[in-house]
Each structure stands twice: as structure tokens, then as C-alpha cells.
N, CA, C and O atoms as a CHARMM CRD file, in Angstrom:
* protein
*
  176
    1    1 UNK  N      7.21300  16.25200  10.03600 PROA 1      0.00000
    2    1 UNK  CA     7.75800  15.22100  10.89500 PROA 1      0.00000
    3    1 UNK  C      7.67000  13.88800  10.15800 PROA 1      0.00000
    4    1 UNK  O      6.56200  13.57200   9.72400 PROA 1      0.00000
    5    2 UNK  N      8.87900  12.93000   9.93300 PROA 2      0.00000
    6    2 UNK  CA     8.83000  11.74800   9.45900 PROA 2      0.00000
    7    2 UNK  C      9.72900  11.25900  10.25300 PROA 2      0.00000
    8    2 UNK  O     10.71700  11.91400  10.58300 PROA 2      0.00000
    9    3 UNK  N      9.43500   9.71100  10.76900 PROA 3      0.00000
   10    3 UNK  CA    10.00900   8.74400  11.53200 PROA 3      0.00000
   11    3 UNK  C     10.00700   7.73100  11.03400 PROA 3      0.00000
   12    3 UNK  O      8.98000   7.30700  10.50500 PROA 3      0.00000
   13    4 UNK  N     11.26200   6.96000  11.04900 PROA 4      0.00000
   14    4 UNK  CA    11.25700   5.82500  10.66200 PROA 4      0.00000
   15    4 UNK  C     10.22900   4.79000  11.03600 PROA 4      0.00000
   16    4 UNK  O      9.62200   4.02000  10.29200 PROA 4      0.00000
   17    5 UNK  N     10.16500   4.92000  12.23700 PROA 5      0.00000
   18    5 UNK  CA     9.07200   3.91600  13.63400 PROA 5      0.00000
   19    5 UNK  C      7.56200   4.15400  13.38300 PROA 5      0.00000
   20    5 UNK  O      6.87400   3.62600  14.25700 PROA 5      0.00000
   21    6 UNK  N      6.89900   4.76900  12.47900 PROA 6      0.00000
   22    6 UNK  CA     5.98400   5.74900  12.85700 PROA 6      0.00000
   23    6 UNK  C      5.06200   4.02900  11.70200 PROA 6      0.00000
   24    6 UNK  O      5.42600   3.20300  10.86500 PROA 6      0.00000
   25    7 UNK  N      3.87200   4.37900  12.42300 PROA 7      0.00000
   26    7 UNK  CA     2.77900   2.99000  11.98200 PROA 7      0.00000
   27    7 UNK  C      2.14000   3.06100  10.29800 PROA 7      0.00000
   28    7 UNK  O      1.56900   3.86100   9.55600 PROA 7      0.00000
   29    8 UNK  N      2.52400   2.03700  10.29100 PROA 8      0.00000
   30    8 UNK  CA     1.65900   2.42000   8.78000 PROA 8      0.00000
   31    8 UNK  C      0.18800   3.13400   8.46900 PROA 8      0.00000
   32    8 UNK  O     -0.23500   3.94000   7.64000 PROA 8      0.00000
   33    9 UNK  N     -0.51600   2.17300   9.92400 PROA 9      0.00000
   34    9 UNK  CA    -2.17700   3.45300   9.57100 PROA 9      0.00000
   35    9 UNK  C     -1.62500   4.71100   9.51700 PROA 9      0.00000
   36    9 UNK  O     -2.05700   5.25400   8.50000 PROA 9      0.00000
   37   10 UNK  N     -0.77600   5.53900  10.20000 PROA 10     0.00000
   38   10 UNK  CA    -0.65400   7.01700  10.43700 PROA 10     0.00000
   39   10 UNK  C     -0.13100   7.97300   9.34700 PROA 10     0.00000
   40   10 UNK  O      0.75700   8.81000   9.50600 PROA 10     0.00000
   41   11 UNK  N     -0.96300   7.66800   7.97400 PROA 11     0.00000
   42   11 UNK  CA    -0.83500   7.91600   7.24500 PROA 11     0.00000
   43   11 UNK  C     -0.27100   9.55300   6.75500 PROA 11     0.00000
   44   11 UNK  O      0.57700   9.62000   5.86600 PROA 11     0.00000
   45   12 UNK  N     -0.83800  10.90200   7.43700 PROA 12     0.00000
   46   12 UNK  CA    -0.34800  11.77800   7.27500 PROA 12     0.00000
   47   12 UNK  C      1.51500  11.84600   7.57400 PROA 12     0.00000
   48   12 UNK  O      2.24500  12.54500   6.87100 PROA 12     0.00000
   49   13 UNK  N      2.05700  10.94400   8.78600 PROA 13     0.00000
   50   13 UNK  CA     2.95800  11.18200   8.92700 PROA 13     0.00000
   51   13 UNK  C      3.96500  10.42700   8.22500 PROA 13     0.00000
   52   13 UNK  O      5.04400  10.65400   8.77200 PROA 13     0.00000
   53   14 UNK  N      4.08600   9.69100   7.33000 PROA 14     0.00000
   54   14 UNK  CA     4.33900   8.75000   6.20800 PROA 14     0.00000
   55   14 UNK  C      4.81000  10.18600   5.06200 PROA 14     0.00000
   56   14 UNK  O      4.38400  11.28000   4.69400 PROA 14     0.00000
   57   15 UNK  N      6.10100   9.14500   4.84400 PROA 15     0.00000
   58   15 UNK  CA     6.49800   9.94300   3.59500 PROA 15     0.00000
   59   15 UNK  C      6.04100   9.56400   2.34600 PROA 15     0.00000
   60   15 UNK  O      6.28000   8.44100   1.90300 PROA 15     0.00000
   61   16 UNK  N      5.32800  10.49700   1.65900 PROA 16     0.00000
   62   16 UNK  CA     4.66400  10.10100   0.51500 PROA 16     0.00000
   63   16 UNK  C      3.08600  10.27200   0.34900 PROA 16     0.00000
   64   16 UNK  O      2.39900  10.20700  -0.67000 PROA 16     0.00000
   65   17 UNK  N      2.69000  10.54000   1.83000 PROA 17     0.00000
   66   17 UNK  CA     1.74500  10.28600   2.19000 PROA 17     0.00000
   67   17 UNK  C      0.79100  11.49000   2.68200 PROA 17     0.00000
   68   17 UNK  O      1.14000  12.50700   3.28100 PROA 17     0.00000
   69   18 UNK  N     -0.34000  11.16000   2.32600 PROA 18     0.00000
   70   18 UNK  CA    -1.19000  12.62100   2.65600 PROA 18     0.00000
   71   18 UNK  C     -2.70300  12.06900   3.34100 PROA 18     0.00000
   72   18 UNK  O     -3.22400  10.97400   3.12700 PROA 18     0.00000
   73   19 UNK  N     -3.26800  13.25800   4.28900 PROA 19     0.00000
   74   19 UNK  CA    -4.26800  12.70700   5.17000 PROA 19     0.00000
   75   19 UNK  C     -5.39300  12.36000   4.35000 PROA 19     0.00000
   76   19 UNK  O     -6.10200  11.44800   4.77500 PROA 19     0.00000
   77   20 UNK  N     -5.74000  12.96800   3.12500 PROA 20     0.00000
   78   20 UNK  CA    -6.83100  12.48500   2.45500 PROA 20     0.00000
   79   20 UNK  C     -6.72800  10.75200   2.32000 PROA 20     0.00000
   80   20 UNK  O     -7.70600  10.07300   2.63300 PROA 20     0.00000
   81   21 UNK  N     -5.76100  10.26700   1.94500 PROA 21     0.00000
   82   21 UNK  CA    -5.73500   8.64300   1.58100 PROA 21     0.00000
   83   21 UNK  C     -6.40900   7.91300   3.34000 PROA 21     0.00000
   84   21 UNK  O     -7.06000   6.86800   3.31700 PROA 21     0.00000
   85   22 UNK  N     -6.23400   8.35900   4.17500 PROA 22     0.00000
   86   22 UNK  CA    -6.75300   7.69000   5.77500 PROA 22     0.00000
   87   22 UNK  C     -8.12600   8.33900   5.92900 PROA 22     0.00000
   88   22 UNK  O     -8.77800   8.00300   6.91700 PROA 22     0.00000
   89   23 UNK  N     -8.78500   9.45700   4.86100 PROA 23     0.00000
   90   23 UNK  CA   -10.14000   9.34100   4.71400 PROA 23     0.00000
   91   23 UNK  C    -10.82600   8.82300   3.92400 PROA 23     0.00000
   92   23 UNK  O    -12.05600   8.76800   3.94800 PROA 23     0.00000
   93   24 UNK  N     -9.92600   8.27500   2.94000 PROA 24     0.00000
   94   24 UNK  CA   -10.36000   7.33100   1.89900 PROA 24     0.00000
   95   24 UNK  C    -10.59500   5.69800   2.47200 PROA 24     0.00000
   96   24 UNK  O    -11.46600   4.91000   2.10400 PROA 24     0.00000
   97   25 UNK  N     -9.63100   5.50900   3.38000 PROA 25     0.00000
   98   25 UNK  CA   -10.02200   4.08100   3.98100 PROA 25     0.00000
   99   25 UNK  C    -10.75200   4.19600   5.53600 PROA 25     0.00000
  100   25 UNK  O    -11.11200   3.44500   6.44300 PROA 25     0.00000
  101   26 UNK  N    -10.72600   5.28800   5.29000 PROA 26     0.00000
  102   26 UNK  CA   -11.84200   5.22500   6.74900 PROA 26     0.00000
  103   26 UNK  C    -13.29500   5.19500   6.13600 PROA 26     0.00000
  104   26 UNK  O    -14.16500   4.49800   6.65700 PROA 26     0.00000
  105   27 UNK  N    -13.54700   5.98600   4.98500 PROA 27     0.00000
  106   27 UNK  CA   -14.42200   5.48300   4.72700 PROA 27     0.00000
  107   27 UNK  C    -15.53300   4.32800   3.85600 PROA 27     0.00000
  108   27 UNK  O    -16.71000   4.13300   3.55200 PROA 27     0.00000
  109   28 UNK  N    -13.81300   3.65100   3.72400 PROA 28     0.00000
  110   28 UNK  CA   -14.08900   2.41200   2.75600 PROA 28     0.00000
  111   28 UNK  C    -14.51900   1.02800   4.24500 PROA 28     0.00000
  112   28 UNK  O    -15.14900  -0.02300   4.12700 PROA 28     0.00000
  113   29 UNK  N    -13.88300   1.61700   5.46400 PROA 29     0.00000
  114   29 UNK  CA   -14.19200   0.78000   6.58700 PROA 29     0.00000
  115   29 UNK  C    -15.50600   1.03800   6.83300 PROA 29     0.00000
  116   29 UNK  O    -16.20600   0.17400   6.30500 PROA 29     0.00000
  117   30 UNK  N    -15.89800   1.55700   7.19600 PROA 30     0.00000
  118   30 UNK  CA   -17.51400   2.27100   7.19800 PROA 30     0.00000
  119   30 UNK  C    -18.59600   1.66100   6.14200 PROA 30     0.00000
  120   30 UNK  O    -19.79200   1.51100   6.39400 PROA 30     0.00000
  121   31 UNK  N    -18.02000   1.37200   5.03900 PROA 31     0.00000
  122   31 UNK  CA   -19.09600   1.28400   4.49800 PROA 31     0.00000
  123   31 UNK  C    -19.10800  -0.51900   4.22600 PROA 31     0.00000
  124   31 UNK  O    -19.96700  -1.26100   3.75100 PROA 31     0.00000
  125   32 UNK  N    -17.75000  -0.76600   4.76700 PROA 32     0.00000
  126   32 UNK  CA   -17.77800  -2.38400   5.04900 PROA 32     0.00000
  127   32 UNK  C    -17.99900  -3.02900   6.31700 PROA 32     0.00000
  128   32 UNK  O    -17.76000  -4.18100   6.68000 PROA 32     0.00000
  129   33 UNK  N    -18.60000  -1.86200   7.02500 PROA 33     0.00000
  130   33 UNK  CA   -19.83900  -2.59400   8.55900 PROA 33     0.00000
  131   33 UNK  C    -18.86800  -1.82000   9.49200 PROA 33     0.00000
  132   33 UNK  O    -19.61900  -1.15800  10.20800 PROA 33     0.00000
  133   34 UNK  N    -17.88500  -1.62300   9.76800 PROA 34     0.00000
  134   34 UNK  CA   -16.78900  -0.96800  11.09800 PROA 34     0.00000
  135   34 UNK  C    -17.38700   0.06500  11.28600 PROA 34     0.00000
  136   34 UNK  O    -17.43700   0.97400  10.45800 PROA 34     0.00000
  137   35 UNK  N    -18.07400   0.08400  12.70000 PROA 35     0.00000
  138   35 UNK  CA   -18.17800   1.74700  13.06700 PROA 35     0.00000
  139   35 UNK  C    -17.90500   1.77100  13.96900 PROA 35     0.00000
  140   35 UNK  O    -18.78300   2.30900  14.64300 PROA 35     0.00000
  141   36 UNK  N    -16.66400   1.32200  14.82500 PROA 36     0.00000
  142   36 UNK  CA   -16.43900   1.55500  16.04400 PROA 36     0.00000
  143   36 UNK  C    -15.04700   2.25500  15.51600 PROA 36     0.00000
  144   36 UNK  O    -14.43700   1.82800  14.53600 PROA 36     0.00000
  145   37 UNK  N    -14.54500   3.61100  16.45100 PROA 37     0.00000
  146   37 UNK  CA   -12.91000   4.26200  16.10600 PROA 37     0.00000
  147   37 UNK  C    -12.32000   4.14900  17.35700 PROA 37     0.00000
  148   37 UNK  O    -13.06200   4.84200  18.05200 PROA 37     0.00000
  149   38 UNK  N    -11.37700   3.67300  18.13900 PROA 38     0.00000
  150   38 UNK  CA   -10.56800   3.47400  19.27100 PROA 38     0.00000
  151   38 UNK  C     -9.20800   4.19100  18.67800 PROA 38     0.00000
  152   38 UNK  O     -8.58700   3.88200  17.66100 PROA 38     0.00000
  153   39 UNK  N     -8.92900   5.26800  19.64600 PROA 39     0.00000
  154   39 UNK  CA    -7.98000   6.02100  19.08700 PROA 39     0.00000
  155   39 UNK  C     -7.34400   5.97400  21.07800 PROA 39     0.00000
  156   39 UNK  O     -7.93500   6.52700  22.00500 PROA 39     0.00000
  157   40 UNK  N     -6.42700   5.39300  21.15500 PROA 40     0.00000
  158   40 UNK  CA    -5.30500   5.19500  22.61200 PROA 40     0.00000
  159   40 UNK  C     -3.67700   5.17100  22.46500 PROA 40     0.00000
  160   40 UNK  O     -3.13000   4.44500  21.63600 PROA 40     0.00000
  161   41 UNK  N     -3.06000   5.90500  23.21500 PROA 41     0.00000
  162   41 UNK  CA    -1.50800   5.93700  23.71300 PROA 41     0.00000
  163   41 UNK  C     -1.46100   5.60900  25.19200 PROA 41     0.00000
  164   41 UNK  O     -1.82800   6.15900  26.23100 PROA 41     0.00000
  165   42 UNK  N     -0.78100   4.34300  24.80900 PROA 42     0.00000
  166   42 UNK  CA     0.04400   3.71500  25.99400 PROA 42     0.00000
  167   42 UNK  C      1.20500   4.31400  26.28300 PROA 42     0.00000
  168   42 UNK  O      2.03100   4.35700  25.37200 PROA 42     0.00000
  169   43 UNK  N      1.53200   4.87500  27.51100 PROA 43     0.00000
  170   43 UNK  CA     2.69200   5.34100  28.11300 PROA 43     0.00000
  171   43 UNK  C      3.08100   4.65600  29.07900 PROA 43     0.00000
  172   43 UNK  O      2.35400   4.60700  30.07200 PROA 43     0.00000
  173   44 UNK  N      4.38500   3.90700  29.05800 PROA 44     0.00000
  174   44 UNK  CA     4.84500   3.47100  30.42600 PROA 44     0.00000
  175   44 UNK  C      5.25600   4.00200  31.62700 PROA 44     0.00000
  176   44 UNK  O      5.56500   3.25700  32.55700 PROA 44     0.00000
């Protein structure tokens, strides 16, 4: 699945793009103090 619309964090779904690189900056966030993860979908 690739979408034009689709967010830049959402890295697996990015063309070019693979899920290891969004564990690479998840854990570059982590080790720069962030430990909170808020993961939400708004539906109208």
C-alpha cells in the first residue's frame, strides 16, 4: 500500500521506505529523553 497523503513518520508505508528506519528513530528519540508514544485516529 502507498498513498500519496500518507505522513511522513509512517515510515513503512512510504515508498522507499522500510520499518527498520522508524526503529532507528524511535530509538534515537529514547535515548534523547522522549518516552512517552501516543499512537490516535481521529474519525469524524
Amino acid at each position: 500500500m502507498f498513498e500519496a497523503n500518507v505522513a511522513e513518520e509512517e515510515y513503512p508505508y512510504r515508498e522507499g521506505r522500510c520499518p527498520w528506519e522508524v526503529v532507528n528513530q524511535v530509538q534515537a528519540l529514547l535515548k534523547a529523553g522522549h518516552t512517552e508514544i501516543v499512537d490516535a485516529e481521529l474519525v469524524q
